[in-house]
Structure formats: C-alpha cells, structure tokens
C-alpha positions in Angstrom: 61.1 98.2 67.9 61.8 98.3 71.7 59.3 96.0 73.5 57.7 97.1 76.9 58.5 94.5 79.7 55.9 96.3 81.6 53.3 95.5 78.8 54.8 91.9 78.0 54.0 90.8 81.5 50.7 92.5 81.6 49.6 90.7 78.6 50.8 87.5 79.9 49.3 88.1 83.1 45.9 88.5 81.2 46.1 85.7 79.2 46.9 83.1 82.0 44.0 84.4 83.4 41.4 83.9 80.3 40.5 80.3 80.2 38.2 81.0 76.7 41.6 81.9 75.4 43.2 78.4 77.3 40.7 76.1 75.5 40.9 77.8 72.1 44.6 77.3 72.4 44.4 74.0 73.3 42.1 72.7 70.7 43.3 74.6 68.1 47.4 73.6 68.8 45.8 70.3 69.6 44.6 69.0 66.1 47.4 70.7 64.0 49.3 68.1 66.6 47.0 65.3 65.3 47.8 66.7 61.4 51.0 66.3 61.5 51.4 63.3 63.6 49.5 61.5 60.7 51.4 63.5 58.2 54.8 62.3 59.2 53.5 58.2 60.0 52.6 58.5 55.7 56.7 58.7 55.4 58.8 55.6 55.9 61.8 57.4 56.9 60.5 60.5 58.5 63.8 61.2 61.1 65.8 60.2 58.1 64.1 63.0 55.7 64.4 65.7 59.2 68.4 65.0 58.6 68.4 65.4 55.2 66.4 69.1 55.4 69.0 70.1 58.9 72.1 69.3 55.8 70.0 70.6 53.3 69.9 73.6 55.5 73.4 73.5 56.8 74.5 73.4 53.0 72.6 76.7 52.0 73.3 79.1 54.6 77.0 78.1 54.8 76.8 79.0 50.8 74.6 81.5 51.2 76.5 84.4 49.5 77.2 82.8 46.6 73.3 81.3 46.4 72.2 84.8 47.0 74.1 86.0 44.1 72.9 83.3 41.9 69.2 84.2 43.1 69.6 88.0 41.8 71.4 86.9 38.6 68.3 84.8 37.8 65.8 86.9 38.7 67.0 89.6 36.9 67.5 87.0 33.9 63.7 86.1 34.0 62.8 90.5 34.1 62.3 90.7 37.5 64.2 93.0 39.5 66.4 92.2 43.0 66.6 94.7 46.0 68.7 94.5 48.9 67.4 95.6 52.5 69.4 95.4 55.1 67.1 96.5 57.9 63.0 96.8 58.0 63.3 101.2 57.2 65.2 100.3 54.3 62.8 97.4 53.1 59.8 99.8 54.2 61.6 102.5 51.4 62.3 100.0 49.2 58.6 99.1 48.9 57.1 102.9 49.8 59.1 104.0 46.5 57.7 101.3 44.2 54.0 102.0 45.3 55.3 105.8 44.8 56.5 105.2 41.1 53.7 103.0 40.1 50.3 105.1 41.0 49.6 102.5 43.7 46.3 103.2 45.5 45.2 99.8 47.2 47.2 96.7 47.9 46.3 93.4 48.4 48.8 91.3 50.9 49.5 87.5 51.3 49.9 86.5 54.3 53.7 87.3 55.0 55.9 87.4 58.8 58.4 89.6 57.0 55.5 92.8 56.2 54.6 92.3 60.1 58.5 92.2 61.3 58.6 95.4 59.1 55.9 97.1 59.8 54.6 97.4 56.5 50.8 97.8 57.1 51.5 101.4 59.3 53.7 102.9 56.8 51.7 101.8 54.3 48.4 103.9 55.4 50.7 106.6 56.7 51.1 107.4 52.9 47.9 107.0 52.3 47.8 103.5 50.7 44.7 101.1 51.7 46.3 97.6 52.1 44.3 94.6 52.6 45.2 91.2 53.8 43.7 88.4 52.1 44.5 85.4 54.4 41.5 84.9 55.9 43.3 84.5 59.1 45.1 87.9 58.8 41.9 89.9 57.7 40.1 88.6 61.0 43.6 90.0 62.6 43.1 92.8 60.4 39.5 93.8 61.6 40.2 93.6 65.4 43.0 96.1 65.1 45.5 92.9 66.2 48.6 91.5 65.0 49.1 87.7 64.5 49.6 85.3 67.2 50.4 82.2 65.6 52.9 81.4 62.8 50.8 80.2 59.9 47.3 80.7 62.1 47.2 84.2 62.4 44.0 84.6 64.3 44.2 81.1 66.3 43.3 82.9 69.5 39.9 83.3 68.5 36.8 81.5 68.3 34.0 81.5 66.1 31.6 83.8 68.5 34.2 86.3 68.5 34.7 85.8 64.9 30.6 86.3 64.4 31.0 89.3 66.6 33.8 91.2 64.8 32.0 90.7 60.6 29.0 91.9 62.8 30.2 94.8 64.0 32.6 96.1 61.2 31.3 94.9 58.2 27.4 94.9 59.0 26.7 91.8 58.1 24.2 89.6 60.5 26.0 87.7 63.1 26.4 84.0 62.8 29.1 81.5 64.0 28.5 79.1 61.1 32.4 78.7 59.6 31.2 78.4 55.8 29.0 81.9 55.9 31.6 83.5 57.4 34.5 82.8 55.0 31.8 83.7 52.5 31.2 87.0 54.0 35.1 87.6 53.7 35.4 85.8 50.5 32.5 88.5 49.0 34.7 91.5 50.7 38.1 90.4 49.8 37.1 89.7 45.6 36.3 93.0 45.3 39.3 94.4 46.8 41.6 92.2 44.6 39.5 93.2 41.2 40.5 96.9 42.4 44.4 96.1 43.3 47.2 98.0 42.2 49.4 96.3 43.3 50.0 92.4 45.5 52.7 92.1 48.4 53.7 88.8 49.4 56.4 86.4 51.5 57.8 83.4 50.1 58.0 80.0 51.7 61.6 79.3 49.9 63.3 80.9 46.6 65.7 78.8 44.1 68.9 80.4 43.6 69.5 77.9 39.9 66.3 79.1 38.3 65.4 82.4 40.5 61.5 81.1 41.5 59.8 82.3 44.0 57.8 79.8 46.2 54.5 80.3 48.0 52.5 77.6 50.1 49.0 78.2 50.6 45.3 76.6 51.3 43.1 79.4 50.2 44.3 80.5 47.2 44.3 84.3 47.9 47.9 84.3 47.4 47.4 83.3 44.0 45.4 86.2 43.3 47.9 88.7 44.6 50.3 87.8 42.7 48.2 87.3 39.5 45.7 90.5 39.5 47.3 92.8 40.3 50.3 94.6 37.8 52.8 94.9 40.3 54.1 92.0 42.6 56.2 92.7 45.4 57.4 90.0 47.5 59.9 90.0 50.5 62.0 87.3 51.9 64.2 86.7 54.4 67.7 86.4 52.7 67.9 82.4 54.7 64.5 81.7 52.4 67.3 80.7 49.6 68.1 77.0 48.6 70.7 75.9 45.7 68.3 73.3 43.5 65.1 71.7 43.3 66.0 68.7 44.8 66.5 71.0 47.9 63.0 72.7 47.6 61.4 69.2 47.4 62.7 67.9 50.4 61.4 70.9 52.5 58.3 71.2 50.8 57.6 67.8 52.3 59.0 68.4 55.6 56.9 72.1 55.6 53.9 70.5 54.3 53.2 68.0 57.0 54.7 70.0 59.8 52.4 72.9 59.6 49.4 71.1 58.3 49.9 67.1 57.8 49.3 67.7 53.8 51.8 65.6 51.5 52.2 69.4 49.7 50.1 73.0 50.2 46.4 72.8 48.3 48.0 75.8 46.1 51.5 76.1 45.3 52.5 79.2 43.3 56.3 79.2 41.8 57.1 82.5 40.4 59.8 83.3 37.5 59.6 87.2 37.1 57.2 88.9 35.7 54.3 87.4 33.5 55.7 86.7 29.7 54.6 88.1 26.3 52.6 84.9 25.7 51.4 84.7 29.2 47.7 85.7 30.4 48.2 84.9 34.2 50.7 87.2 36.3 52.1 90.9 36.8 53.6 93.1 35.1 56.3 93.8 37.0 57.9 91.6 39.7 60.7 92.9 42.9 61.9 90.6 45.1 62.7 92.3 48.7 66.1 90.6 49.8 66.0 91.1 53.5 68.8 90.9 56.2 67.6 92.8 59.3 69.7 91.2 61.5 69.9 87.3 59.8 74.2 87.9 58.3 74.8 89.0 62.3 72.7 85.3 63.3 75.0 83.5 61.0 77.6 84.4 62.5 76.7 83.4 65.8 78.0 79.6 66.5 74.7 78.6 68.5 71.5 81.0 67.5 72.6 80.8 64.0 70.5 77.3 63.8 67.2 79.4 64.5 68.0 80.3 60.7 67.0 76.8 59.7 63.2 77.8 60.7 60.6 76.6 58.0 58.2 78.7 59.7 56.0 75.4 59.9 54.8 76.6 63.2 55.2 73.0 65.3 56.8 74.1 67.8 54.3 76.6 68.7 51.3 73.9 68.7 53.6 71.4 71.1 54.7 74.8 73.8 53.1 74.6 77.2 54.0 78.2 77.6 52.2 79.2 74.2 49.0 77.3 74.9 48.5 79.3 78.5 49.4 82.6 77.1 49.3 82.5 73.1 51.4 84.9 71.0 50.0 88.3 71.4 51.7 87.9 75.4 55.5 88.1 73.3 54.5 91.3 72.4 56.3 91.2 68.9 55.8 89.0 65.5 57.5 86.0 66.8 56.5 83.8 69.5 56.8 80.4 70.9 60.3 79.0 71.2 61.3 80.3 68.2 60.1 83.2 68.5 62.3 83.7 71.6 65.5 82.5 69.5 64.5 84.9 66.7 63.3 88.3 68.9 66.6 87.9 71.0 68.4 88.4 67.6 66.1 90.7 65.2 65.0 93.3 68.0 67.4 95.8 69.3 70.0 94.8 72.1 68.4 93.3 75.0 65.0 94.1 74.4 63.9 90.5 74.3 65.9 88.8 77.2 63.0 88.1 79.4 61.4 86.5 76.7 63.9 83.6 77.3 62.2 83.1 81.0 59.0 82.1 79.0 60.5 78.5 78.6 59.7 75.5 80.6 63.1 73.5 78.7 60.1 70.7 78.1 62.2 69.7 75.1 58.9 69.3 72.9 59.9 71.8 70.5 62.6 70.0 69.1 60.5 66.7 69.1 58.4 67.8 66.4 60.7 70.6 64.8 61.3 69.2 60.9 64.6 70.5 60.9 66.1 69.0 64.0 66.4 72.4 65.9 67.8 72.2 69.2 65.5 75.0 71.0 66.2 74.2 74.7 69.9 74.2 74.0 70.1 77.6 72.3 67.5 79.3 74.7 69.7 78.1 77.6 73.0 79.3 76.0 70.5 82.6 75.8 69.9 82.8 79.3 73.6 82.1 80.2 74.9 84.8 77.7 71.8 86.9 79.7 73.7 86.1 83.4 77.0 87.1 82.5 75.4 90.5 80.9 76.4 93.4 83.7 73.6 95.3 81.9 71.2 92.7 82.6 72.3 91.2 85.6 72.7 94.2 88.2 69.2 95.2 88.1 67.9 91.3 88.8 70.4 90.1 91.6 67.2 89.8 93.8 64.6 88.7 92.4 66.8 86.1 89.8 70.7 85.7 91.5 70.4 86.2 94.8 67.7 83.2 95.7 70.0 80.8 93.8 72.8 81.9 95.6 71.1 81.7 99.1 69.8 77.8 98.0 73.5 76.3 96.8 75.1 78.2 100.0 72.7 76.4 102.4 72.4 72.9 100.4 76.2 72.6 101.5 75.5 73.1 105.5 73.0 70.8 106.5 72.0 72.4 109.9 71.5 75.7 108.9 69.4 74.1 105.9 67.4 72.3 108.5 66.8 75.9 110.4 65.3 77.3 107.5 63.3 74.3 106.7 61.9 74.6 110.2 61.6 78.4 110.0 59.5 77.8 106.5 57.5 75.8 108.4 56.5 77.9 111.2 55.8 81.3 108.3 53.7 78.5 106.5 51.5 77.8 110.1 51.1 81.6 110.5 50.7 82.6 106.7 49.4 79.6 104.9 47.2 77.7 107.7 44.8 76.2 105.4 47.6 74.7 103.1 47.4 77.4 100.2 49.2 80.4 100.0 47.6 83.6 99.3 50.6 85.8 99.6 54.3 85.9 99.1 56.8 88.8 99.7 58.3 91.1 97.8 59.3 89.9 94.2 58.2 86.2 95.1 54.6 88.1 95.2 54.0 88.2 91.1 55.3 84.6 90.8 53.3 83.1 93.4 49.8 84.8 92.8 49.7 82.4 89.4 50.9 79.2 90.8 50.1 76.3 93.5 52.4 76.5 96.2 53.5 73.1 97.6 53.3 72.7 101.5 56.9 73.1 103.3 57.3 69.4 104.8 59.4 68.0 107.6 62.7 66.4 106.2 62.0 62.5 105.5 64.9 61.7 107.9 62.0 63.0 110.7 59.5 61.5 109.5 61.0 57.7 108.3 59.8 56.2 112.0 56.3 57.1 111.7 55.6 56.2 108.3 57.7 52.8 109.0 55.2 52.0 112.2 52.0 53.1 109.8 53.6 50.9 107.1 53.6 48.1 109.4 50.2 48.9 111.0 48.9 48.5 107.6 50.7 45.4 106.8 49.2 44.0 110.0 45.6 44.7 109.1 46.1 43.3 105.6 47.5 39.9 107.4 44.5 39.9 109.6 
C-alpha cells in the first residue's frame, strides 16, 4: 500500500490535539515501562543477556538460508506443510486457496502483525469468509472498524469508557467500564466463535529451524484455542522469525518476555510440531506454515536497515517514544509505528512512501535504551533521512520548506554582521507580530510547524546585553551585603 502524506499529517495533527488520547498513552506506555524495568533488575546480567540475543540474532540471519531450509525440511518431517511467499498477494493466495480447498466458512485469528501487513482480514471477507480475532485487544480493534496501534497492545489508544461504549453499541450488551465484565462479555462472544471455527490463523513469536516448532507467546490463551479447535492451522511468519536451536529460543524468550511485559516467560506458551498426531487429542488436522519475505531478503541486504530485522516485536521502544505517546500509532498510518516502525515501513512499503515518517523522530536515543536486542534506532533513522536528502525525487519538491532554511542559517552563522541584521530584523517582526510574547502565526510553510509548538522570544545577542546584567548582578550582590 501507498500511504497518504495528506492523511498521515491529518491524523497526526488530530491526535496532538486530543489530550484523552495523550493521558491514555502515557499511562498505558508508562506501566509497561515500570514491567519491564522490574523484569530486567530480576536478571544479574541483563546488558550481558541483550549481547548475547544481538549475536544470537547476527548468527541467524547471516545463516538464514540454510536455517530456512532446515525449518521446511522439519516441518515437512513432522506432516506439516511449508509455503513460500514472497510478497503479501502471494501470502493472501497462499492462505485464500487453503480456506478454498478446505470448506472454510469462519476463522478464528491470533493476534498476528504479519495478517495486518498483509491485509488478510479484507480479502478474507471479500470471499466471503467471517474471520474473528480473538486477542481481546484486536476484537476491540476489530469492533471500532480500526487497525492496531501498538505492537503487542493493539487497542492501547483506548480507555475503558470508550471500550463500555463500543460492547454497548455493537454487541448490545449494557454499558459498563468495569475491566472483568467486559472481558467476560468478549470471552462469552469469542467461545462461541472458536466452537464454530473452521479453521485458526496465527503469527509466531520465533520458529526452530533443528526441530521445525512453531512458537507462540501469549497471556490470554486464545491463541491456544486457534490453533487447537479448529482442523486447520495456518500460521505466517516473517522469514527473520527463524533461529538454529533451543538454546537460541531461550535466550529470546527471556529477553521478549520481560521487554514486552516484565514476565520471566508468556502465561501461555504454545510450541507447535505439525499437525496433531495419531495418539494426540489436542491440535489440527492439518498444519501450513506461511514463509514470508515481502521485502525482509532486500533488508538483509542493506548494511545499516538490515538490523531492524533483529526486532522481537517486544514493543519497548514504542512505550519509551516521545513522538508515539503524543500521537500513538494510528497517526503512521500503516501497521508499524514508533521507531521501528519507521525503520520497517521505509523498507516493506513501496519506494518512498514512508520517508516523512523518518521526520517523526526526536533522535531522543530512548529506543535503543530499552531495545533487548541492542538496536541502534537513531543511527539507522538518521542514515534514513540522509539516504532521503541526497534522493532528487525527494529532495526537489522540499528545498523550501526542509533545504533551503538550513542553507540560509550555515550561510549567515559564518558572517557575523549580517547574522546580527537578521537578529535585529526578527526582533522588530516579533514587536509587530508577536507583541504579547506568543506567536499566533508564522508564514508560509513555517505556518503548520508553528501552530503546534511554543515559540521562544527572539532575544538581543548576550554580547548586548553582558553590561546590564553585570550592573544588576552587582546591584544584587550589594543588597545581599547590606
């Protein structure tokens, strides 16, 4: 998909505006903070386990053919059965053709990133298929008509009232804001979809190429009923999801774990090899695994974004953003948000259809602070943004409103006089324009940046003003004496 930078900034522009959407944000990113601060102090080495899950990292996508291989061979070992996507139509087929061939009516859906970067939910009801999500998170998501704005907290933009509101109004149940009758209301909706599944669609956290299991983290348990009720399982990965060995899924199980929710591992952990046995009650009937590229081989490739590949989807770096607590996700206008999301759209959506996105960075450097895997987001969005200025196709169209202001600043910093005439010019537009201190308009393309922020007061130079502070120092020095 193309995204609108017309509709980006007018859903940014919104939510800066909406402080019920500000202190949800806040509160919300601020104790999954507090969750994995207290997470991580449980560890006595907790930079030295972040190394070992960058290498463990490093290792697997350098190997990543071969582990990808291994994956198929193993999974086709245990009766499952491997398909290879290399863009979201092809996965969208892949999936369409399987529902097609086994009589599927209604699916159930763990939460999964890869089904939204897809697209899955449209072309599923395009074909007539009712598809349910079963998060709780994503079925509140679901019910509003919205897409996820948060990594693993699909519907962390609202609050309970609106949550009351929306059961209220589409399921007709009364309206309350109490948390535990509302998951009930959901929890009474959602078993009798999953009794009536045909078949469950899933992600996976991580798959391991030596045995070909597929992992999924949880805390509801839904997950575990999509993939066990139903007779078909379908789950989709990203193809960087692999590791080599166990030892490598334990490491970022641990790291995942407390990142994303300070837990020591997920309240449900579900590894899946193929399809259920002969003497096995639990399971499907049949299991695919989804191999999905979309974009990830061309990442690898690249010598600086390919580290966004490394991404546990933990979502930390989300929880820490300045940018994503004024604005939230729905403002990126795709599936990813928050720094990674930047890294991610800038590679997964078509040809500069994300490179404003990389303006939505303040290069606060609290991303890579918490991130579990040591990713350097600051670094990579600024080798973004200068890839971005030496684009002809993105630069000609922004010389004035991004170029040409830097330009004018470096050419006067260098010639002190003329810098001091447009200080003192400033000045005297400040007197005329801004005579009560505070800006209320700016020209041209400064207008849209400066109706959202405080603009400072243009000052005389220090130089000017050194002698009168000095005698007002010395007046007060006097009086203290005194």
């Amino acid at each position: 998909m193309e995204l609108s930078v017309k509709a980006v900034k007018k859903k940014a522009t919104e939510a800066a505006r909406n402080e019920v959407l500000h202190r949800t944000l806040s509160d919300a990113g601020d104790r999954f903070v507090s969750l994995r601060e207290n997470g991580f102090n449980q560890l006595e080495d907790p930079d030295g386990l972040r190394a070992r899950g960058r290498a463990i990292k490093e290792k697997c996508l350098a190997n990543m053919p071969n582990l990808l291989r291994l994956l198929e061979k193993k999974v086709t070992d245990a009766g499952g059965v491997v398909h290879w996507a290399k863009d979201g139509p092809t996965a969208r087929k892949i999936i369409l053709n399987l529902a097609r061939q086994h009589g599927v009516k209604t699916v159930v859906k763990g939460k999964s990133m890869m089904t939204e970067e897809i697209a899955l939910n449209k072309a599923l009801a395009e074909k007539g298929i009712e598809a349910w999500e079963t998060d709780l998170g994503e079925f509140i998501v679901q019910l509003a008509g919205e897409t996820p704005s948060h990594i693993i907290a699909p519907a962390i933009h609202k609050n309970r009232e609106e949550v009351g509101r929306l059961f209220s109004a589409k399921l007709g149940v009364p309206y309350t804001t109490n948390p535990e009758e509302l998951t009930m209301v959901a929890r009474k909706v959602l078993r009798e979809k999953f009794l009536g599944a045909d078949m469950g669609i899933t992600g996976g956290n991580m798959a391991v190429a030596e045995t070909g299991t597929l992992a999924l983290f949880e805390n509801e348990g839904n997950i575990r009923l999509s993939t066990s009720l139903p007779r078909v399982h379908v789950a989709i990965i990203g193809i960087e999801k692999v590791v080599e060995t166990w030892d490598d899924f334990g490491v970022l199980m641990k790291l995942l774990s407390r990142s994303a929710a300070g837990q020591k591992m997920p309240t449900y952990l579900s590894l899946i090899t193929g399809p259920k046995k002969a003497n096995e009650q639990d399971g499907a009937e049949a299991f695919h695994l989804v191999l999905l590229d979309n974009g990830r081989s061309r990442m690898l490739g690249d010598r600086v974004l390919r580290d966004s590949l490394f991404c546990l989807r933990c979502g930390a770096c989300l929880n820490v953003c300045p940018v994503y607590k004024r604005v939230g996700g729905h403002a990126c206008g795709w599936v990813y948000s928050g720094p990674i999301g930047i890294l991610l759209d800038s590679e997964l959506l078509p040809p500069g259809s994300a490179r404003d996105l990389a303006f939505a960075c303040t290069l606060c450097g609290a991303c890579a602070e918490v991130c579990p895997v040591l990713i350097e987001h600051p670094k990579m969005i600024l080798d973004f943004r200068r890839r971005l200025a030496e684009d002809p196709m993105w630069k000609g169209p922004r010389v004035l409103s991004r170029v040409l202001p830097v330009k004018a600043y470096s050419w006067l910093s260098v010639r002190p006089f003329l810098f001091r005439c447009a200080g003192f010019l400033a000045r005297g537009i400040q007197r005329v324009m801004a005579p009560s201190g505070e800006w209320k308009w700016l020209p041209g393309p400064l207008a849209e940046w400066g109706s959202r922020r405080k603009i400072p007061r243009f000052k005389r130079p220090f130089s000017r003003r050194w002698k009168a502070l000095k005698m007002s120092l010395k007046k007060k020095q006097g009086t203290g004496g005194g």
